[in-house]
DRENPAMAR-15531 format. One record per atom (N, C-alpha, C): residue number from 0; residue in one letter; atom name; x, y, z. Coordinates in steps of 0.001 Angstrom, whole numbers. Example, Ala and Ser with C-alpha at 12.3 -4.5 7.8 and 13.67 -1.06 7.14 Angstrom:
BEGIN
<site 0, 'A', 'N', <13190, -5690, 7800>>
<site 0, 'A', 'CA', <12300, -4500, 7800>>
<site 0, 'A', 'C', <13200, -3300, 7800>>
<site 1, 'S', 'N', <12850, -2250, 7080>>
<site 1, 'S', 'CA', <13670, -1060, 7140>>
<site 1, 'S', 'C', <12900, 30, 7870>>
//
This chain:
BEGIN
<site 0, 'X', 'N', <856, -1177, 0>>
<site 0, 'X', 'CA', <0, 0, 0>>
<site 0, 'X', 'C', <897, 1234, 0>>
<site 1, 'X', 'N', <894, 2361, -1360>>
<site 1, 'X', 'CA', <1494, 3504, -1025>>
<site 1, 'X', 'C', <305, 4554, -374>>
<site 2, 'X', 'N', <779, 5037, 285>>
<site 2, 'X', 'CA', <391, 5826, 1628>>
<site 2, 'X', 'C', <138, 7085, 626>>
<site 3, 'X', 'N', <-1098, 7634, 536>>
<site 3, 'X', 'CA', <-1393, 8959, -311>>
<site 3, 'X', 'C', <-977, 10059, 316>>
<site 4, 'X', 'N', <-722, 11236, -393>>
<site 4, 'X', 'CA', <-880, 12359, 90>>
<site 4, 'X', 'C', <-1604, 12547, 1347>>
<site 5, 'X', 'N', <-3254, 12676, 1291>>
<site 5, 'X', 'CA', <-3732, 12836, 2131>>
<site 5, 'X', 'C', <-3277, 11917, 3675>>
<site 6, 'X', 'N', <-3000, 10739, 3208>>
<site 6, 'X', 'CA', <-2788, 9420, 4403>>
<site 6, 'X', 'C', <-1620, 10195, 5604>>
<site 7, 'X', 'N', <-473, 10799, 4436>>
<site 7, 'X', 'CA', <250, 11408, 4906>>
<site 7, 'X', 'C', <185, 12645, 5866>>
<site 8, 'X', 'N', <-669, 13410, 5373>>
<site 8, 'X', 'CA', <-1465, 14795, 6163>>
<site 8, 'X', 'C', <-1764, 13985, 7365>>
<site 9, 'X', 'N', <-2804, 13358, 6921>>
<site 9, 'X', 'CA', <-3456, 12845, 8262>>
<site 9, 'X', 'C', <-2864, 12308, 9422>>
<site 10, 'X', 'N', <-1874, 11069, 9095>>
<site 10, 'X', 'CA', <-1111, 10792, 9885>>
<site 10, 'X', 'C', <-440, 12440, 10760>>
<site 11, 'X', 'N', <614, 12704, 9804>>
<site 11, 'X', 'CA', <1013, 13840, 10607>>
<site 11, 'X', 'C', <52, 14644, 11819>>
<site 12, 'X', 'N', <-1144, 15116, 11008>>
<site 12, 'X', 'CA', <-2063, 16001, 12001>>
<site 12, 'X', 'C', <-2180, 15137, 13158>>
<site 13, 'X', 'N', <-2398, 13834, 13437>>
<site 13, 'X', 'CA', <-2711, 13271, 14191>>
<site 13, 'X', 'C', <-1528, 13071, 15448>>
<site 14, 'X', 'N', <-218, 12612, 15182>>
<site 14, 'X', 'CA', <1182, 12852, 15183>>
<site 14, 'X', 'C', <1104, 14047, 16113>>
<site 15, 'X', 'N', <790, 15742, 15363>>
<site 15, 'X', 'CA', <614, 16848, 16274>>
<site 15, 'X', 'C', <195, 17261, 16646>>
<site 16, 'X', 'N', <-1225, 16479, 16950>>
<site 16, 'X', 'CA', <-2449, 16583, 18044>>
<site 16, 'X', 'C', <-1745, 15522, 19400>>
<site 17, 'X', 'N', <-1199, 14913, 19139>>
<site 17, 'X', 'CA', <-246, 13944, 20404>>
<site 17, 'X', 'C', <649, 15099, 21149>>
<site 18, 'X', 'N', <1209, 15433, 20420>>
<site 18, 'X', 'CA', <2018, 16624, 20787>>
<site 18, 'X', 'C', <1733, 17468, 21571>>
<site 19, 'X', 'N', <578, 18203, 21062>>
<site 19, 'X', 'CA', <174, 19466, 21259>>
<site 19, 'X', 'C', <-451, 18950, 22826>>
<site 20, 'X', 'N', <-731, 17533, 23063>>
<site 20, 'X', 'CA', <-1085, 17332, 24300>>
<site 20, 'X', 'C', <-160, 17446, 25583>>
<site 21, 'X', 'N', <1053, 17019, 24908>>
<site 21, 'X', 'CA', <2303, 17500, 25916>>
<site 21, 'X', 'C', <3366, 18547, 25913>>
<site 22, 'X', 'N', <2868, 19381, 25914>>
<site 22, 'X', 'CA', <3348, 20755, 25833>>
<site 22, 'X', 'C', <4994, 20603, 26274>>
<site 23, 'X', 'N', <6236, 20655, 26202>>
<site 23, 'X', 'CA', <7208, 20775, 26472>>
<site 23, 'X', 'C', <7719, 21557, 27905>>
<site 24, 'X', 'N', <6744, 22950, 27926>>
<site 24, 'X', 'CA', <6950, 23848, 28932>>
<site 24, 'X', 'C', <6732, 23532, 30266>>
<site 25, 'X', 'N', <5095, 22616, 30493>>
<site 25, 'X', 'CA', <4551, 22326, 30681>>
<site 25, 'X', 'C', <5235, 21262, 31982>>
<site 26, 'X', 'N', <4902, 20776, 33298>>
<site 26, 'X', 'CA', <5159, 19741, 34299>>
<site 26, 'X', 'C', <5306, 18533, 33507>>
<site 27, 'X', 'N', <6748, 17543, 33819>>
<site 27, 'X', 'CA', <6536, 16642, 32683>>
<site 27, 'X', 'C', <5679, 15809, 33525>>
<site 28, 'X', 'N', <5305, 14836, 32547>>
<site 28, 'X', 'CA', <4230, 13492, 32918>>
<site 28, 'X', 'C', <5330, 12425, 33018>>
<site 29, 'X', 'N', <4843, 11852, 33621>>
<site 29, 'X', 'CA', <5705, 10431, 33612>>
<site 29, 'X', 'C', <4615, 9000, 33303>>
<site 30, 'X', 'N', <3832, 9110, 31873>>
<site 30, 'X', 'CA', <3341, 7898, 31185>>
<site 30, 'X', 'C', <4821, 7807, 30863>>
<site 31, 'X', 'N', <5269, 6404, 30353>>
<site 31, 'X', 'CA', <5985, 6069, 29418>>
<site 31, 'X', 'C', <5763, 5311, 28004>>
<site 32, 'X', 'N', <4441, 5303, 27707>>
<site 32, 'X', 'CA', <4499, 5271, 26560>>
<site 32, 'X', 'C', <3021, 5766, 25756>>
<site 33, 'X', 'N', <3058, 5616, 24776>>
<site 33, 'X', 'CA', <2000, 6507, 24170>>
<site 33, 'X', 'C', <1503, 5175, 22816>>
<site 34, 'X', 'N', <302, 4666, 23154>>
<site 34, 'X', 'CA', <94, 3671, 22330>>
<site 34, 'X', 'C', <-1141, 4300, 21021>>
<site 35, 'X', 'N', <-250, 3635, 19776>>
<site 35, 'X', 'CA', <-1578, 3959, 18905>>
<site 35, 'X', 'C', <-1574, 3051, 18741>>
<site 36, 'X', 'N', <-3713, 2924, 18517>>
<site 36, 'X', 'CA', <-4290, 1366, 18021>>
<site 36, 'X', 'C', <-5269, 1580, 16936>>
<site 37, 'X', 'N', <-4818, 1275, 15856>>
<site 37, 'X', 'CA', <-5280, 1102, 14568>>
<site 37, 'X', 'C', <-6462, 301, 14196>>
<site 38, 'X', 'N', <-7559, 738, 14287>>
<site 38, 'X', 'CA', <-8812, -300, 13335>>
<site 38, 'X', 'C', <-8449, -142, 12008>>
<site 39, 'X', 'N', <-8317, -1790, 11469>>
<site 39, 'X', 'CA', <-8458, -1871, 10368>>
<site 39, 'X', 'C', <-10368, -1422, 9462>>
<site 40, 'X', 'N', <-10853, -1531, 10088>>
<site 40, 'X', 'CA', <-12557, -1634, 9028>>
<site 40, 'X', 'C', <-12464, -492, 9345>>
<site 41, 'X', 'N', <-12512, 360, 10665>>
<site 41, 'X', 'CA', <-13145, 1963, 10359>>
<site 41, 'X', 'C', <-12225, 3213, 9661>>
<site 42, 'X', 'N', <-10547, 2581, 10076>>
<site 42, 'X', 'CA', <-9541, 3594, 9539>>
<site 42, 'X', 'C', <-9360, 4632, 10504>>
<site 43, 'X', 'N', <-9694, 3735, 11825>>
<site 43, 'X', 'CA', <-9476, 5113, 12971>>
<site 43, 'X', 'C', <-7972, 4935, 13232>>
<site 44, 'X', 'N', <-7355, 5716, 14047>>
<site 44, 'X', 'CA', <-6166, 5625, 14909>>
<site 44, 'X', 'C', <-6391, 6445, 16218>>
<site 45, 'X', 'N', <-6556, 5764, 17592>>
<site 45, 'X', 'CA', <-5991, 6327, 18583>>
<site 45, 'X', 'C', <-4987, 6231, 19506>>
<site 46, 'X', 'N', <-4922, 7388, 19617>>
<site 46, 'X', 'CA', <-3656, 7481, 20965>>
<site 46, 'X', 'C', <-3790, 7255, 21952>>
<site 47, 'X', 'N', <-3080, 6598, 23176>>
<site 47, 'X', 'CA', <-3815, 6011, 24438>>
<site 47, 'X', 'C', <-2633, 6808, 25249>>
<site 48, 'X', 'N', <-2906, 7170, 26770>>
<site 48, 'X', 'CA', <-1616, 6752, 27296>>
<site 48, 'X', 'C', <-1342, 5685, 28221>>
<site 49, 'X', 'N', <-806, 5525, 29019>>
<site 49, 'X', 'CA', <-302, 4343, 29937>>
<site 49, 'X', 'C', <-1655, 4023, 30827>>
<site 50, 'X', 'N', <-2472, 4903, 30698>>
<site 50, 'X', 'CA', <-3297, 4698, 31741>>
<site 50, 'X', 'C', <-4893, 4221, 30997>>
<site 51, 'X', 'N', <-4672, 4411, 29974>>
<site 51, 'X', 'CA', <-5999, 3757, 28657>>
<site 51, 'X', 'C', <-6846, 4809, 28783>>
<site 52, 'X', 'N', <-6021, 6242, 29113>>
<site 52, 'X', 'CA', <-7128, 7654, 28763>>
<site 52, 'X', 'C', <-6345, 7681, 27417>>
<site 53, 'X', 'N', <-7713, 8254, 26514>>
<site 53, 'X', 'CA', <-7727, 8630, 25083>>
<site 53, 'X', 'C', <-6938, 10001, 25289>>
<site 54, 'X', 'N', <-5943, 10395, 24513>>
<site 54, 'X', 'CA', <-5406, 11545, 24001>>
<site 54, 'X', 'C', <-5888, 11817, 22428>>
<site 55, 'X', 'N', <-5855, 11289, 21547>>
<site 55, 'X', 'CA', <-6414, 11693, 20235>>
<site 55, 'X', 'C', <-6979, 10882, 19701>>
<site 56, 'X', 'N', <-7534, 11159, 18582>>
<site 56, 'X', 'CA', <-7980, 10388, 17312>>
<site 56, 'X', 'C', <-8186, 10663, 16444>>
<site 57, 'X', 'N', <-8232, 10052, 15510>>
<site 57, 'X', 'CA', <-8282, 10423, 13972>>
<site 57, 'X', 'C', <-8731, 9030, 12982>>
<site 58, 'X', 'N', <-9743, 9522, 11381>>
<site 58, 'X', 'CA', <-10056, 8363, 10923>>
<site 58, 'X', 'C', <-8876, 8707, 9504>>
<site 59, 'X', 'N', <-8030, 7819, 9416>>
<site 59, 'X', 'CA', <-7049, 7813, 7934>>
<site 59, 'X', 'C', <-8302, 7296, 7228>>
<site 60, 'X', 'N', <-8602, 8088, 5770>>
<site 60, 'X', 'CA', <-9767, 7526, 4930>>
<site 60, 'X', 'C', <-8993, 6225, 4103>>
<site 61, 'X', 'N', <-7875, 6475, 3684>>
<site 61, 'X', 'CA', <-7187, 5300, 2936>>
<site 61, 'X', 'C', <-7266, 3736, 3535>>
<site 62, 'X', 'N', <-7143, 3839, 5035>>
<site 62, 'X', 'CA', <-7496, 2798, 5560>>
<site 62, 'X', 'C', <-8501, 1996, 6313>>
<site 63, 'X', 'N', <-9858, 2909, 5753>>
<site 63, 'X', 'CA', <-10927, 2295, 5533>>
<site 63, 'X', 'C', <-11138, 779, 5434>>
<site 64, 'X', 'N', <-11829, 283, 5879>>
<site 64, 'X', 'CA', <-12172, -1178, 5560>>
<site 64, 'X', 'C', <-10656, -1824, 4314>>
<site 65, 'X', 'N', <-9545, -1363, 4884>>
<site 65, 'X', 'CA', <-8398, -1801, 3751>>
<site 65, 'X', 'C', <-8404, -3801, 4814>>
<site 66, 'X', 'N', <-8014, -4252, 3480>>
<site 66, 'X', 'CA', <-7970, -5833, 3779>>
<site 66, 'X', 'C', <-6736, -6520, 3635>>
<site 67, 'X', 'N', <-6005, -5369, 3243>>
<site 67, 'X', 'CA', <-4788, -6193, 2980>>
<site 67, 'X', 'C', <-3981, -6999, 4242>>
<site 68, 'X', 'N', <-3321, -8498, 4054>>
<site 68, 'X', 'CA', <-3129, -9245, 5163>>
<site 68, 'X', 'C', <-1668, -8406, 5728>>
<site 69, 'X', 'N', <-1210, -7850, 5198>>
<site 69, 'X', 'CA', <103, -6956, 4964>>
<site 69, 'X', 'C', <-194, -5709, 5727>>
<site 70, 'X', 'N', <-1566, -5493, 6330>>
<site 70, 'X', 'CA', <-1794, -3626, 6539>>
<site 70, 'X', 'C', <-1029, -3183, 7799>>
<site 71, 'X', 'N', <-837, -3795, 8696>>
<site 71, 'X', 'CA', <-136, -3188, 10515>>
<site 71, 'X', 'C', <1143, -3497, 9691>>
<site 72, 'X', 'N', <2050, -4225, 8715>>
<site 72, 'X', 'CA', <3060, -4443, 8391>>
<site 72, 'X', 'C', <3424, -3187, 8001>>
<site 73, 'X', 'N', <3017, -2203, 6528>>
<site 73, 'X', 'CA', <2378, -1413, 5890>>
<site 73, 'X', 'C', <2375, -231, 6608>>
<site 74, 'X', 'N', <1836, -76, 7649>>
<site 74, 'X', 'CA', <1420, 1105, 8284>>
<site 74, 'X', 'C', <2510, 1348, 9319>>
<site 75, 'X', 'N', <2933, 354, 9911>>
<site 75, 'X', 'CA', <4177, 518, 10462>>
<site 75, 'X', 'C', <5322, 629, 10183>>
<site 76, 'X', 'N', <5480, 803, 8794>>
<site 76, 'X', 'CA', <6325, 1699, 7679>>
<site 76, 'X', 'C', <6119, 3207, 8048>>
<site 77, 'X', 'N', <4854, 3391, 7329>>
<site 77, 'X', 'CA', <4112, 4615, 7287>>
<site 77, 'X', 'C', <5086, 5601, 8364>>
<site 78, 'X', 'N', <4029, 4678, 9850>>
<site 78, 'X', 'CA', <3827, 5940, 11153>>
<site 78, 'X', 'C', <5439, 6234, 11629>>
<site 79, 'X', 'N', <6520, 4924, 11365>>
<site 79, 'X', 'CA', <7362, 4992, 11579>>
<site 79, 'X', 'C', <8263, 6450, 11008>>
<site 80, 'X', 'N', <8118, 6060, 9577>>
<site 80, 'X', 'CA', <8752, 7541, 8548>>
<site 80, 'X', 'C', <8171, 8706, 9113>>
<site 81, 'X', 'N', <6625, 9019, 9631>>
<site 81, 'X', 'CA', <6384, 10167, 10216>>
<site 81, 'X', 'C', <6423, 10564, 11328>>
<site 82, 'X', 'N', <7092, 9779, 12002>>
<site 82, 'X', 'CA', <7564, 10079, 12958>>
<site 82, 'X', 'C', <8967, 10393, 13206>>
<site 83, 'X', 'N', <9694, 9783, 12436>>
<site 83, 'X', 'CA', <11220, 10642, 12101>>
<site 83, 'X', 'C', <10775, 11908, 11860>>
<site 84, 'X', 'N', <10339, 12023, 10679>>
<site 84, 'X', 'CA', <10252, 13501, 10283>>
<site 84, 'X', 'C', <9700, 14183, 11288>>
<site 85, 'X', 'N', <8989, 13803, 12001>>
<site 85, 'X', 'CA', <8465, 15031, 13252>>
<site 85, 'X', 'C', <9316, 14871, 14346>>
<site 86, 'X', 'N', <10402, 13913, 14144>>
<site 86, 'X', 'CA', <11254, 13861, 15355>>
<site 86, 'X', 'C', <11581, 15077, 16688>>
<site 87, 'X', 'N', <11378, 16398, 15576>>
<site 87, 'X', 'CA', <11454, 17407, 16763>>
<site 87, 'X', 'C', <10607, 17515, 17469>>
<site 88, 'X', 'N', <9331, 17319, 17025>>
<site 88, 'X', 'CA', <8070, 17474, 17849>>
<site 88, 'X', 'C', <7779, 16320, 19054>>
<site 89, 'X', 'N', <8298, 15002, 18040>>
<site 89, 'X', 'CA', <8079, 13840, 19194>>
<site 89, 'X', 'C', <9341, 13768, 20071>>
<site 90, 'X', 'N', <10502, 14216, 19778>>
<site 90, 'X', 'CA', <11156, 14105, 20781>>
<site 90, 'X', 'C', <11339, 14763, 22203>>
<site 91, 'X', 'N', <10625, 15708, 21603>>
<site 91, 'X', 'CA', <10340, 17291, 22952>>
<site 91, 'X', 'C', <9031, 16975, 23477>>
<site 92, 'X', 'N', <8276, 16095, 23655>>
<site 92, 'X', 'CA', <6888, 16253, 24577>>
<site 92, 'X', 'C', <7513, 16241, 25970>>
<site 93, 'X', 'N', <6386, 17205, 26782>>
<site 93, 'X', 'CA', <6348, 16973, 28259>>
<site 93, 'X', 'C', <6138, 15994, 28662>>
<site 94, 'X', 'N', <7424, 14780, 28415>>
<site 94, 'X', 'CA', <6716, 13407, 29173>>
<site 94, 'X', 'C', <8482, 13059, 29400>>
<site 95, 'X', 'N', <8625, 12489, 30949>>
<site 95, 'X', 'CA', <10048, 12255, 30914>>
<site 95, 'X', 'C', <10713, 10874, 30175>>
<site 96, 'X', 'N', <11854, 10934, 29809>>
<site 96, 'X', 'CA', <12409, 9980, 28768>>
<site 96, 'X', 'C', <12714, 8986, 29368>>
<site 97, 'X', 'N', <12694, 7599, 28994>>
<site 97, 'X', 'CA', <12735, 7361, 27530>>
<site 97, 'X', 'C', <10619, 7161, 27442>>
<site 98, 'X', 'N', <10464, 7840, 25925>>
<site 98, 'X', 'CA', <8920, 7110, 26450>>
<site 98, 'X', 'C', <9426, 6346, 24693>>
<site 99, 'X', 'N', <8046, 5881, 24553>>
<site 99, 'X', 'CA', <7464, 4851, 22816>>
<site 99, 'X', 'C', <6446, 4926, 22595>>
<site 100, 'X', 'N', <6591, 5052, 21370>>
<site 100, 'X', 'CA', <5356, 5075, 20382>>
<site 100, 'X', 'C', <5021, 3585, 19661>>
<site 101, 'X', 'N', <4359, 3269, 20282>>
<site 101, 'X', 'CA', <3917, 1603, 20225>>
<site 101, 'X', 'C', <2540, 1410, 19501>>
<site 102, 'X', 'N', <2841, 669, 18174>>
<site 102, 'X', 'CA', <1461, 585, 17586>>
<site 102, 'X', 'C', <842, -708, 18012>>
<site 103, 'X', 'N', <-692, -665, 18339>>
<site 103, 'X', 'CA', <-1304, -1947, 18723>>
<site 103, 'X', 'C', <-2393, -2066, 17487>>
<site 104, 'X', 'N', <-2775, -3376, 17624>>
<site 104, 'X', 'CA', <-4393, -3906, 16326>>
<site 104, 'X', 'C', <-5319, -3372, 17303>>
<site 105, 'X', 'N', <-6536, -3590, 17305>>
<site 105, 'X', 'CA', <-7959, -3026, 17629>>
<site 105, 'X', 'C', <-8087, -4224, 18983>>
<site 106, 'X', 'N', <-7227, -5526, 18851>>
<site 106, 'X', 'CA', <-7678, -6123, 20710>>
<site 106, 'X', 'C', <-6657, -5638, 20997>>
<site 107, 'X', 'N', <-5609, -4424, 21384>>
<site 107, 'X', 'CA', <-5088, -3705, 21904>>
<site 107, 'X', 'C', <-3588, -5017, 22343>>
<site 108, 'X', 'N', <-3433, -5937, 20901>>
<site 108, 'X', 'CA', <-2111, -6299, 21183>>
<site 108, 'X', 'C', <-779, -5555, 20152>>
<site 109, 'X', 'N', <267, -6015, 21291>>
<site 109, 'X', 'CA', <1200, -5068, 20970>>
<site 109, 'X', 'C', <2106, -5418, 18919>>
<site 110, 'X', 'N', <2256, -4423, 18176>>
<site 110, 'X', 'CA', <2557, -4879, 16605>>
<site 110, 'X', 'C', <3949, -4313, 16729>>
<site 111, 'X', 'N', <4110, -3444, 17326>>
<site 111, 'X', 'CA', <5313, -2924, 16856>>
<site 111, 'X', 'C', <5695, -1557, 17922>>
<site 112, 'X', 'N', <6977, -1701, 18274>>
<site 112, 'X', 'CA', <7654, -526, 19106>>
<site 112, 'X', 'C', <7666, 746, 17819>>
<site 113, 'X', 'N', <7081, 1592, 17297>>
<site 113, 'X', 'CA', <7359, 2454, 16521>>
<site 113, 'X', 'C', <8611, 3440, 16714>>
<site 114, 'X', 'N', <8571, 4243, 17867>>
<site 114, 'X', 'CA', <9676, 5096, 18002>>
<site 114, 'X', 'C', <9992, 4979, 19542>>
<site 115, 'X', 'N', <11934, 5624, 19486>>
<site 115, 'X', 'CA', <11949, 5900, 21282>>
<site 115, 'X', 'C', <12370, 6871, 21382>>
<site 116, 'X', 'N', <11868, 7852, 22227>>
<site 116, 'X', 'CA', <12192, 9448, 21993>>
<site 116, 'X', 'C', <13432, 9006, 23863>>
<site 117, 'X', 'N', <14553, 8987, 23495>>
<site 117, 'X', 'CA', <15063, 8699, 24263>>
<site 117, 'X', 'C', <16772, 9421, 23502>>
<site 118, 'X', 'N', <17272, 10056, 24416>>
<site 118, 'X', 'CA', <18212, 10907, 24449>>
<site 118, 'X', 'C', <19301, 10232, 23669>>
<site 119, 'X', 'N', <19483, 8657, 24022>>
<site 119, 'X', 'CA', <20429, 7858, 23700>>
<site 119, 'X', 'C', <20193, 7033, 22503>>
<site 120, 'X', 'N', <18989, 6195, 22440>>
<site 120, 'X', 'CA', <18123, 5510, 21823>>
<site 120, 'X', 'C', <17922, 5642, 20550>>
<site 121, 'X', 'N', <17666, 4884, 19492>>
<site 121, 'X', 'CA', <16886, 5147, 18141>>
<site 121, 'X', 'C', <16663, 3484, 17534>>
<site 122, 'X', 'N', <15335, 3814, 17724>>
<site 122, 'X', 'CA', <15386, 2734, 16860>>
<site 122, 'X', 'C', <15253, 2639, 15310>>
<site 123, 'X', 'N', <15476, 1586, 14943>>
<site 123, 'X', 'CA', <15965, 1727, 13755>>
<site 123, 'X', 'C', <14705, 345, 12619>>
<site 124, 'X', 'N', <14132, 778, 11310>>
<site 124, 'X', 'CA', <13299, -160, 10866>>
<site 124, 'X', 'C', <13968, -1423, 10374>>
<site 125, 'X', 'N', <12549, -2625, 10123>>
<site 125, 'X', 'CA', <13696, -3759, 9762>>
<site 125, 'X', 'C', <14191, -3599, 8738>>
<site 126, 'X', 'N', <14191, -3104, 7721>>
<site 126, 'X', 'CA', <14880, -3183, 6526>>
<site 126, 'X', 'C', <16748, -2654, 6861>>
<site 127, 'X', 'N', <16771, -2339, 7837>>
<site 127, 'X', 'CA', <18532, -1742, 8369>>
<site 127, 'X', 'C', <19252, -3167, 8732>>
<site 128, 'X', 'N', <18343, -3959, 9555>>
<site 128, 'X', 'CA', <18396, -4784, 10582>>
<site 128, 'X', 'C', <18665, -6272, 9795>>
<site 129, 'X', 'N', <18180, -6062, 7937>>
<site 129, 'X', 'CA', <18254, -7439, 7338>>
<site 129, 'X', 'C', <19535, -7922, 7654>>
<site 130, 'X', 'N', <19806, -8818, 7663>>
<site 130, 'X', 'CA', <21172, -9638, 7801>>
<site 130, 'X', 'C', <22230, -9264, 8322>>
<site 131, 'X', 'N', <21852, -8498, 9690>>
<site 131, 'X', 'CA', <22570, -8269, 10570>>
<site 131, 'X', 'C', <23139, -9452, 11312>>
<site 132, 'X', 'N', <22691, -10607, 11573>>
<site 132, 'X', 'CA', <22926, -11684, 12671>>
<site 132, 'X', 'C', <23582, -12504, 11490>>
<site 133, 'X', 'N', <23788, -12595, 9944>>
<site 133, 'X', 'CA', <24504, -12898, 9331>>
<site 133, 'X', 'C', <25687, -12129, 9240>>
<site 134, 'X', 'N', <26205, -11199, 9328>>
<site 134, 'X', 'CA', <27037, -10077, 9541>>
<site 134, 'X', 'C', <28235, -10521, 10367>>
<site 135, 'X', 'N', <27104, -10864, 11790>>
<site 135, 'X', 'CA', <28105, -10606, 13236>>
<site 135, 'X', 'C', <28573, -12066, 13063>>
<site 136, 'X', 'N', <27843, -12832, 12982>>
<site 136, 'X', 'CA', <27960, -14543, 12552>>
<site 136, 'X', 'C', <29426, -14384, 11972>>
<site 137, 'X', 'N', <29265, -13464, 10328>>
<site 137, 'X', 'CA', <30683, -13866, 10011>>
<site 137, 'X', 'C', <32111, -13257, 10446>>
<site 138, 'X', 'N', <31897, -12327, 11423>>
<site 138, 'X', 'CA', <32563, -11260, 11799>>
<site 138, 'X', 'C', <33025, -12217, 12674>>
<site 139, 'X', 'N', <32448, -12550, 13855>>
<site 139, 'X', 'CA', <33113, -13283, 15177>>
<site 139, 'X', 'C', <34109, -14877, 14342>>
<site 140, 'X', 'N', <32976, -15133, 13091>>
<site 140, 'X', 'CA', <33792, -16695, 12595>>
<site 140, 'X', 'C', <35503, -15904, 12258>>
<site 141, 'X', 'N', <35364, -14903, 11617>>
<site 141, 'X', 'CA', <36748, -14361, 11064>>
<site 141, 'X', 'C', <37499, -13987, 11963>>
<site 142, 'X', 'N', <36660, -13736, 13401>>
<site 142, 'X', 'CA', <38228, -12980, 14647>>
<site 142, 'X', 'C', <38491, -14537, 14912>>
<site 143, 'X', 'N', <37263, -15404, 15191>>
<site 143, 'X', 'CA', <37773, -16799, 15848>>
<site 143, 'X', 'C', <38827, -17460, 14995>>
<site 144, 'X', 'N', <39255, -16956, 13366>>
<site 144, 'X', 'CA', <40321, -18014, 12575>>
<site 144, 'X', 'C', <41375, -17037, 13166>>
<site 145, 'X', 'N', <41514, -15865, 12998>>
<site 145, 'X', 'CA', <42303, -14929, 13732>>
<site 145, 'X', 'C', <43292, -15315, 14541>>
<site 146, 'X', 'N', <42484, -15349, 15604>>
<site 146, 'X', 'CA', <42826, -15836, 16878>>
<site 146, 'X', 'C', <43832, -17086, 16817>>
<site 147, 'X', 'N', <42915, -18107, 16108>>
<site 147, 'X', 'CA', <43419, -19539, 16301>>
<site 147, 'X', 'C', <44663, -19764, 15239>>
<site 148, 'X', 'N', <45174, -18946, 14266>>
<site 148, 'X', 'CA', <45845, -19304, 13501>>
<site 148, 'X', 'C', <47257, -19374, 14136>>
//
């Protein structure tokens, strides 16, 4: 699924309606994480915090009744990329660090750690991550001939 224009708006607006809830200036909070949960049939997304009070919502029209078996795969592309790009916004909320942006399905299980607004931290998508454990695999085999020669 490419993510339209609009999908894109939307996401974002939604993104800085999260925001706009934690003002920076503001007493920080100490939720640590900030869950969005995605219906697939209505195309809603809300924001939860730690405590299962609603902070936002929003309906993405693109993901309307979408069926694809691929869609939390898909979308967790998406929210991921817009959330880099708003990195300034998500990294500055009034909430103390480290918090996450954790996407859940509609029975509120967990799909994916999206972001960690954490000083030290970044996570990184799988496509970085392909054949990493093939990597280190051959890295340690090459110090171990190293070594032993």
């Amino acid at each position: 699924m490419k993510a339209t224009e609009q999908t894109l708006l939307q996401v974002d607006r939604a993104i800085r309606k999260i925001a706009q809830k934690f003002p920076y200036d503001e007493e920080t909070s100490i939720i640590t994480d900030i869950h969005l949960r995605v219906f697939q049939d209505s195309g809603e997304i809300l924001a939860f915090d730690d405590e299962e009070r609603e902070i936002t919502r929003c309906v993405i029209e693109q993901w309307i009744e979408n069926k694809d078996d691929d869609f939390y795969k898909e979308i967790t592309v998406i929210l991921r990329d817009e959330l880099r790009k708003l990195h300034d916004a998500v990294d500055n909320l009034g909430i103390m660090k480290p918090y996450s942006f954790v996407l859940e399905d509609d029975d509120k299980e967990s799909i994916a750690e999206l972001y960690v607004a954490d000083d030290d931290t970044i996570i990184v998508g799988d496509d970085l991550m392909k054949g990493l454990d093939q990597d280190l695999d051959n890295f340690l085999d090459d110090l171990l001939k190293d070594h032993h020669s």
